[in-house]
N, C-alpha and C positions, 0 to 999 in steps of 0.2 A: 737830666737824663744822660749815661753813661753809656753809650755805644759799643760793645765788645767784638771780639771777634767770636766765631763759633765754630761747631763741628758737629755732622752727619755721618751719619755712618759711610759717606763717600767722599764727603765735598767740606773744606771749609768754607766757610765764609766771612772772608776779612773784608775791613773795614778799607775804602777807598784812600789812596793815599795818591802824592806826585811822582812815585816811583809807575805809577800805574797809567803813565801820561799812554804810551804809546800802545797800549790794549785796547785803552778808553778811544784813541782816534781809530784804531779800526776797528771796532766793535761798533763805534756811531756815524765809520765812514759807509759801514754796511749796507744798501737798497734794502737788501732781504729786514736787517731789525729796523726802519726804520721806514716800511713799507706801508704802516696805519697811520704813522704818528709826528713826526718828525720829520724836518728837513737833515739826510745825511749830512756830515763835518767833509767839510772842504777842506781846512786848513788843521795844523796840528795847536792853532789857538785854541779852537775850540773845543780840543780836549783839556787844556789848560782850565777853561770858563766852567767845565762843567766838574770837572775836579773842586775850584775851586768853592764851588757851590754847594757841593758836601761836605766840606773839608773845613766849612764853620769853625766856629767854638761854641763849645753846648753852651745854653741850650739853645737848638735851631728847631724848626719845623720841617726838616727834610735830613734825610740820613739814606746812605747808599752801601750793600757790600759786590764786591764782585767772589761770584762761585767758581773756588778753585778745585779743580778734581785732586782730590788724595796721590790716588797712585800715580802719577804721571806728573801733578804741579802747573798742570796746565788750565791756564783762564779761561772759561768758557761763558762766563756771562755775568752779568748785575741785577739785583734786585733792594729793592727798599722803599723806603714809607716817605713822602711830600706832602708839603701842605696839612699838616698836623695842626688840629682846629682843639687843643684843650678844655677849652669852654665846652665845645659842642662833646668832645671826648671822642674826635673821628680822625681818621685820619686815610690817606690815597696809599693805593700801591702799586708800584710799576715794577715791572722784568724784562727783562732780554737776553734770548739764548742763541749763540752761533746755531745756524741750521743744521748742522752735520751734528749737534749733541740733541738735535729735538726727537723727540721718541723713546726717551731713556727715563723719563720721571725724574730727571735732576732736578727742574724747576719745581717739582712739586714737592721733594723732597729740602729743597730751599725756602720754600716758601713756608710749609710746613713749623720751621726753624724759627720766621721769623715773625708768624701769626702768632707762637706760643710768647714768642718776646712781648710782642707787643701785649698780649693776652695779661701775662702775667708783670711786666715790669712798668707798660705804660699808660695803664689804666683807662684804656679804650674800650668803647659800646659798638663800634664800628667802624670795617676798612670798606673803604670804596675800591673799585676798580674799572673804570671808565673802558670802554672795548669797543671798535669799530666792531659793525656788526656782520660783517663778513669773515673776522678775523677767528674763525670758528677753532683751531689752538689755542688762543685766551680764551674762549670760552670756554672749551672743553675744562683745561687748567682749573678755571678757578669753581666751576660746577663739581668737579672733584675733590674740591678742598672745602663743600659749604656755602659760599657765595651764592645767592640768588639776584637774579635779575630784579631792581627795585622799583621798574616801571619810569623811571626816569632816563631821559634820553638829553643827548647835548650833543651839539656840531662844530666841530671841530672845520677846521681850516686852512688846507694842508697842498701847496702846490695850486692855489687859486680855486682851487672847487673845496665843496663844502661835503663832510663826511659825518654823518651820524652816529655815534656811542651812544650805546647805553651804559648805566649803570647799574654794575653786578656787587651787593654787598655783603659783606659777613657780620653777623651778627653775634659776638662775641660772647654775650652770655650764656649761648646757646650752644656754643663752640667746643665740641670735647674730643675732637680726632687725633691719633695718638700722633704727637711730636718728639 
């Protein structure tokens, strides 16, 4: 699988690289994106680790782009596919948007981008997307884009208490929202 970059009629979305060291620590030093899910980044290692991680060589089970606004050039968040199950034909999706771009349909206009990738280049039945269930923006998000709740639930582990996600899925052969 060949990873490209893309374009929306607002945002590209390129593909994560090490020049991207210092977005990627404050985008995951953020409280705000990493309020369901994640322990924030302490040091500027940890952006390193997590670049490192998409930054593979194909073929991987995990690919990441960060969404850059057109007009301006400005990074405003990442989104992409983890945990890519072949066999199963499935694959996770995760996103994150600085809070000040939330309310504008970037992400769903990103996502939008990269269901149709997936749809059409990666021969996937379905993306999962795992959502604390208070986290009522991811849900809104991806009930917007098709996703349903698949009755499956998992707990997560986050700062010593235990948080429950559900899983919201899309079902890709069913999938025909314009990208």
């Amino acid at each position: 699988m060949v990873y490209t970059n893309f374009e929306t009629e607002r945002l590209i979305l390129k593909n994560i690289e090490t020049s991207d060291r210092d977005f990627i620590f404050k985008q995951f030093y953020d409280e705000t994106i990493n309020q369901y899910f994640e322990e924030p980044l302490t040091n500027i290692k940890g952006a390193d680790e997590i670049i490192l991680f998409y930054f593979q060589p194909e073929s991987r089970t995990q690919h990441r782009w960060i969404l850059v606004r057109k007009s301006d050039v400005v990074k405003m968040g990442t989104c992409g596919f983890h945990n890519w199950i072949q066999k199963e034909k499935s694959v996770d999706v995760g996103y994150d948007l600085k809070k000040e771009y939330w309310k504008n349909e970037y992400m769903q206009e990103a996502m939008r981008k990269i269901i149709s990738f997936a749809k059409n280049r990666m021969d996937l039945k379905v993306i999962n997307a795992c959502i604390y269930i208070e986290d009522y923006n991811s849900i809104d998000l991806v009930e917007k884009l098709g996703f349903v709740n698949s009755g499956k639930t998992k707990y997560e582990i986050f700062r010593g208490k235990e948080y429950l996600h559900n899983i919201y899925s899309l079902y890709l052969l069913s999938y025909s929202q314009s990208c």
